[in-house]
FIBAPA-355418 format. One record per residue (C-alpha): x, y, z; residue number from 1; chain. Coordinates in steps of 0.1 Angstrom, whole numbers, plus 5000, padded with zeros to 4 digits. Layout:
<pts>
u	v	w	nr	kette
X	Y	Z	NUM	A
...
</pts>
This chain:
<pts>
u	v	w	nr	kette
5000	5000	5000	1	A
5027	5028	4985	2	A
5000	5054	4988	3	A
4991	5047	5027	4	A
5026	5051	5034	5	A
5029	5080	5016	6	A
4998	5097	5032	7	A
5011	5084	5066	8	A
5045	5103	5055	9	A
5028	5138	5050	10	A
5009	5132	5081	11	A
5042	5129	5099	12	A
5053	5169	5081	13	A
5025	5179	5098	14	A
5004	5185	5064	15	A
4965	5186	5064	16	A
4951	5157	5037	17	A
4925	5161	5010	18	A
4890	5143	5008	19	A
4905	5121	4986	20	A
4935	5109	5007	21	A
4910	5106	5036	22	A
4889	5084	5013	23	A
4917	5061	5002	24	A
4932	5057	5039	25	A
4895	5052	5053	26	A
4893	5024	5025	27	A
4925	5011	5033	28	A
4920	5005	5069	29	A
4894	4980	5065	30	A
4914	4962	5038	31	A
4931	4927	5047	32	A
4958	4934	5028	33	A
4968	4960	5048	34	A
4993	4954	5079	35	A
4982	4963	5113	36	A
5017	4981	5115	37	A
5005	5001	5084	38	A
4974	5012	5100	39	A
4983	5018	5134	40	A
5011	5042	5121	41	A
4986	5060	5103	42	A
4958	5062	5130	43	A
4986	5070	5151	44	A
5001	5100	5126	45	A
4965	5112	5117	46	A
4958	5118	5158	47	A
4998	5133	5161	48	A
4991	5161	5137	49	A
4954	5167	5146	50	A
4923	5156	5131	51	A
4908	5184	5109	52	A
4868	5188	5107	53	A
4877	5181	5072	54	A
4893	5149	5074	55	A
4866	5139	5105	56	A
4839	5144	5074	57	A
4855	5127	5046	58	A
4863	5097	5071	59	A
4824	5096	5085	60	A
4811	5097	5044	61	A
4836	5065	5041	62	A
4821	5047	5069	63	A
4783	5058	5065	64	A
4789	5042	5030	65	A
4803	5010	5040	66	A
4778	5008	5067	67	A
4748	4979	5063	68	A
4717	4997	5052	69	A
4689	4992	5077	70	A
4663	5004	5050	71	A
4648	5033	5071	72	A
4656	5058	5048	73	A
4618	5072	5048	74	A
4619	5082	5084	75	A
4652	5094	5085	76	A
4638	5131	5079	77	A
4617	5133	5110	78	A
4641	5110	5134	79	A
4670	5121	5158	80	A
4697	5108	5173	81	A
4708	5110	5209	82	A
4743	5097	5209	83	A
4778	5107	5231	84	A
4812	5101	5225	85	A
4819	5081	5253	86	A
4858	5086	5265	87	A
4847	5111	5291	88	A
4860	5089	5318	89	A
4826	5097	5341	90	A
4811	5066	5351	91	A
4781	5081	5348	92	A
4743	5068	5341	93	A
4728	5061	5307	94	A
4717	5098	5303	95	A
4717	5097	5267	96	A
4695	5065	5259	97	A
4673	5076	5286	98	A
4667	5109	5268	99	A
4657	5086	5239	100	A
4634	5065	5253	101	A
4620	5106	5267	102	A
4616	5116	5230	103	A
4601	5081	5221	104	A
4576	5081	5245	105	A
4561	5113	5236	106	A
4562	5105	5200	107	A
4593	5120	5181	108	A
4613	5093	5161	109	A
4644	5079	5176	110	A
4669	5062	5155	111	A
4695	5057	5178	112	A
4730	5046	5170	113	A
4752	5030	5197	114	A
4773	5001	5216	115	A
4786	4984	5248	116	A
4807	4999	5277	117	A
4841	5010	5263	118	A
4849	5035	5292	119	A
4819	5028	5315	120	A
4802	5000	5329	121	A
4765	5005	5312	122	A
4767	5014	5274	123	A
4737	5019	5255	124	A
4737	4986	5241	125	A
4738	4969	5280	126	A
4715	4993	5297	127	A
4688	4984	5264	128	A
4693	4949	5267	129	A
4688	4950	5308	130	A
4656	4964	5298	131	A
4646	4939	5274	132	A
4656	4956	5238	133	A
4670	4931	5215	134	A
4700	4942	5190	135	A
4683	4932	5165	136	A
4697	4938	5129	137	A
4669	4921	5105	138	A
4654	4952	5087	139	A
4616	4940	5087	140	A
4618	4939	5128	141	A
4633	4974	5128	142	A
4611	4985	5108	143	A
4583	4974	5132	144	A
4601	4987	5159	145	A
4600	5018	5146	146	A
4565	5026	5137	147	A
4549	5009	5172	148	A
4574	5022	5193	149	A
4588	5053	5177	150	A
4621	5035	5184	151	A
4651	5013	5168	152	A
4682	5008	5176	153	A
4713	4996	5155	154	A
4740	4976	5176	155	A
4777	4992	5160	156	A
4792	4962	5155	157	A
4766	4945	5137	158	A
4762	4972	5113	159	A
4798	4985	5103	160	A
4818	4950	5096	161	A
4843	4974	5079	162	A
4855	4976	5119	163	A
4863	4940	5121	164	A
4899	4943	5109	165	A
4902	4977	5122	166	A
4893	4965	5162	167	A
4927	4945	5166	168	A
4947	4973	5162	169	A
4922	5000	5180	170	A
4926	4977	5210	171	A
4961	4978	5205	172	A
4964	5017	5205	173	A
4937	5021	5230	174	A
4959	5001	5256	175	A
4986	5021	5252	176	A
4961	5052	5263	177	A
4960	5060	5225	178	A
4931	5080	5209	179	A
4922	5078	5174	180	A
4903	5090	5153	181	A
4872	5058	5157	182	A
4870	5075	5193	183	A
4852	5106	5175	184	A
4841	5087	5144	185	A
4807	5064	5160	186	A
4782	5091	5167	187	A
4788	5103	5132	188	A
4781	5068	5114	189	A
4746	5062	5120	190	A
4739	5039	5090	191	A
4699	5053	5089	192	A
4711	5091	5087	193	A
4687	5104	5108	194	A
4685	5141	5098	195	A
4683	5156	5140	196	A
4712	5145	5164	197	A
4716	5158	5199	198	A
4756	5149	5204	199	A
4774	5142	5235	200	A
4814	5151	5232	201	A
4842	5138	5257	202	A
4861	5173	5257	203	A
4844	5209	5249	204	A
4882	5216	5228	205	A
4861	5187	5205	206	A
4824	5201	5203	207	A
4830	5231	5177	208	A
4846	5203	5151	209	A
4823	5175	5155	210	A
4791	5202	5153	211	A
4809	5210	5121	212	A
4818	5173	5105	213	A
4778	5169	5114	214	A
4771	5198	5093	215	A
4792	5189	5067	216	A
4772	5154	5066	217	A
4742	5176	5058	218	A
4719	5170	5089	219	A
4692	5194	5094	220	A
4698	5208	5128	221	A
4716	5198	5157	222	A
4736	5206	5190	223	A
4765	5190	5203	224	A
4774	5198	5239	225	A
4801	5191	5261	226	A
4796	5194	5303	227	A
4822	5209	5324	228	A
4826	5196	5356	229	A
4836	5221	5388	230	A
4860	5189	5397	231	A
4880	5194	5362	232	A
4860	5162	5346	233	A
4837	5164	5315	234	A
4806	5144	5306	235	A
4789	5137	5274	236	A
4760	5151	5280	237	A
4741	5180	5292	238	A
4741	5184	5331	239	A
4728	5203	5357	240	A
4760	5197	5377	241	A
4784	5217	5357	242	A
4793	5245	5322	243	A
4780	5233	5292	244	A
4796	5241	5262	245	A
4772	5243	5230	246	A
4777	5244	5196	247	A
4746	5238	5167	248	A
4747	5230	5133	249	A
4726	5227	5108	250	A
4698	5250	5108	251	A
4709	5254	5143	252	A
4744	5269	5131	253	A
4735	5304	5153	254	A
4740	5284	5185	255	A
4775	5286	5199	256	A
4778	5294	5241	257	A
4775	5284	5272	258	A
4749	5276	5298	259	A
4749	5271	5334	260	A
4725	5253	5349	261	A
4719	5280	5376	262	A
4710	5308	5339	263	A
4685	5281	5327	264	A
4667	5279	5357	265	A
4679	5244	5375	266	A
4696	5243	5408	267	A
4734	5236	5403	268	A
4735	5192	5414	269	A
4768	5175	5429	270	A
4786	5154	5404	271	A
4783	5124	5425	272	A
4736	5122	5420	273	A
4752	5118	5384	274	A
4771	5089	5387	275	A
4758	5053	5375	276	A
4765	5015	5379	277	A
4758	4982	5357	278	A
4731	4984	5335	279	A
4713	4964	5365	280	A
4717	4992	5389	281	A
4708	5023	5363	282	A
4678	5003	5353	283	A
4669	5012	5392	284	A
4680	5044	5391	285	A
4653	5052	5365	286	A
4627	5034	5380	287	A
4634	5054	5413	288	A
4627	5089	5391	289	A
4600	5077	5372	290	A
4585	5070	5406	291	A
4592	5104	5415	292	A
4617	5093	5443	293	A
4652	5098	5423	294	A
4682	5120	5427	295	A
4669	5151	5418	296	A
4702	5165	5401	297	A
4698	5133	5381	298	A
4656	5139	5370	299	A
4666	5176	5362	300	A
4699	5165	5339	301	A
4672	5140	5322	302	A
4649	5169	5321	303	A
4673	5194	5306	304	A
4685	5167	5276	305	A
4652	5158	5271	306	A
4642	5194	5267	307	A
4668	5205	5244	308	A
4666	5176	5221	309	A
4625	5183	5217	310	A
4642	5214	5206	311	A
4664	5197	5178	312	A
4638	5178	5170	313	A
4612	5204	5164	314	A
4585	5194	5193	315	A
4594	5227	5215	316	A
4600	5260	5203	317	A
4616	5266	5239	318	A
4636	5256	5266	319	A
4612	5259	5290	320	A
4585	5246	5267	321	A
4606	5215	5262	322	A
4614	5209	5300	323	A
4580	5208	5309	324	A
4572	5184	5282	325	A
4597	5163	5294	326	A
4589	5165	5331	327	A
4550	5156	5324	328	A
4567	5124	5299	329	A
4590	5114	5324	330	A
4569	5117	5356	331	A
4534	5115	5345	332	A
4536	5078	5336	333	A
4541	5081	5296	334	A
4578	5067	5304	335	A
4567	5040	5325	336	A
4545	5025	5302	337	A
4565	5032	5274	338	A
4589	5008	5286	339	A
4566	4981	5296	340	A
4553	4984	5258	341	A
4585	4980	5245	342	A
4598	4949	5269	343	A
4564	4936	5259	344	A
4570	4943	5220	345	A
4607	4922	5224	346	A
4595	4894	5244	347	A
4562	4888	5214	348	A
4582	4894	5189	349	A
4604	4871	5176	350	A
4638	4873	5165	351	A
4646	4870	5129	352	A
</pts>
């Protein structure tokens, strides 16, 4: 692979690529013919000399192409996606999926993209399987899933086998405390294109760029947001424990600041009512809100990402509008039996 190596070389001067280079080294990686010395030196070059918003793009157009087609293409319009980083380093709970089941509760389309723990001990995949989601991949089922419970979900690993031969060496690089570019690249993937995406970043340096690869992919509005902790941590998500860092895109391009929660009208929370468990244990931790007996910094973090992606996806015109959807969803029983229709929809329905 002469033109990998030379791509890897001007990496190494410290030159920007083009689209195309990004195209032929996104192709490459994937490729069998390709050593795993090859690729780590140029995952390992491309992170050295900074990932451009640029290259982020051309490499997420790669992947969203090689990406199995779940043949949802005619709700991608009206559906978002709720989605973090991950990498954070929180431990927290699974704010991001719970948002989703929020939005699919009240109606909106969720077409959500995600996968096990990496850097915590609940990923989206674990904390939807302790609750009775299946990863299911067959397109008819998804399909189903969709339109009876405004709600699909596609496992990563079942729907980008271009990762296979790129995991070895990730694992590699990751145990050697080495980000690359895959740790920025899932949340931009989703292989049904939803056109809305409320996205959680590890680092606010990050939330500009990846608000601006998502634009460059042509979704219709969006906000990526980044929370800054008062104990020097960050989380994925919006919280009500710390700054958050916003940046839209889309037809939410206007949208660059910060909020604290004590502007927005919550009461500042400790870090610690944030924190999460297994899937087992943040399974509680939601029933407890639901029943109106939770951590309160934890309901009004829900609240707030529930409130700001009915905002994305065009159900409030407001902030305020949106959190008080999201309370009367959240604690007026919609949730609760949302979930209880969807473990019912998994258990009658059989897998393909």
């Amino acid at each position: 692979m002469s033109d990998l190596l030379e791509i890897i070389k001007k990496l190494q001067s410290g030159q920007h690529l083009s689209e195309s280079e990004c195209s032929l080294a996104a192709e490459a990686l994937p490729r069998t013919d390709v050593t795993p010395e090859d690729k780590k030196a140029f995952l390992v070059a491309l992170h050295d000399k900074g990932e451009t918003v640029e290259e982020v793009t051309a490499f997420a157009r790669v992947f969203r192409r090689l990406a199995a087609d779940p043949q949802l293409a005619d709700f991608a319009d009206e559906a978002i996606d709720i989605v973090g980083t991950g990498g954070s380093g929180s431990k927290g709970f699974n704010i991001s999926s719970t948002t989703a089941f929020i939005l699919a509760a009240s109606g909106v389309k969720v077409l959500k993209h995600g996968n096990r723990a990496i850097t915590s001990q609940s990923g989206s995949a674990d904390f939807l399987s302790q609750q009775g989601i299946r990863m299911d991949t067959d397109p008819a089922l998804l399909r189903k899933a969709i339109e009876e419970l405004n709600f699909c979900f596609f496992f990563a690993p079942a729907f980008h086998p271009a990762f296979k031969e790129i995991m070895p060496v990730r694992m590699e690089l990751a145990k050697a405390g080495q980000r690359t570019v895959f740790n920025i690249l899932g949340p931009l993937i989703n292989p049904a294109k939803p056109a809305h995406q409320m996205l959680g970043v590890f680092s606010p340096e990050w939330v500009k760029p990846l608000a601006g690869a998502l634009h460059n992919l042509g979704l219709k509005r969006g906000i990526a947001v980044c929370s800054e902790l008062p104990d020097g941590g960050y989380m994925d998500e919006f919280t009500t424990a710390g700054t958050n860092h916003l940046s839209g895109f889309g037809e939410m391009s206007d949208i660059q600041t910060t909020w604290r929660p004590d502007e927005i009208g919550f009461p500042p929370c400790s870090v610690n009512e944030l924190k999460g468990g297994t899937a087992e244990e943040n399974v509680a931790l939601l029933d407890d809100i639901i029943s109106g007996n939770g951590r309160q910094g934890l309901a009004d973090t829900l609240t707030l990402n529930a409130a700001v992606a009915f905002q994305v996806a065009g159900r409030a015109d407001t902030l305020n509008e949106g959190c008080a959807l999201a309370r009367e969803i959240m604690l007026g029983g919609t949730l609760k039996a949302w979930i209880e229709k969807a473990r019912q929809f998994y258990q009658e329905t059989s897998p393909a």
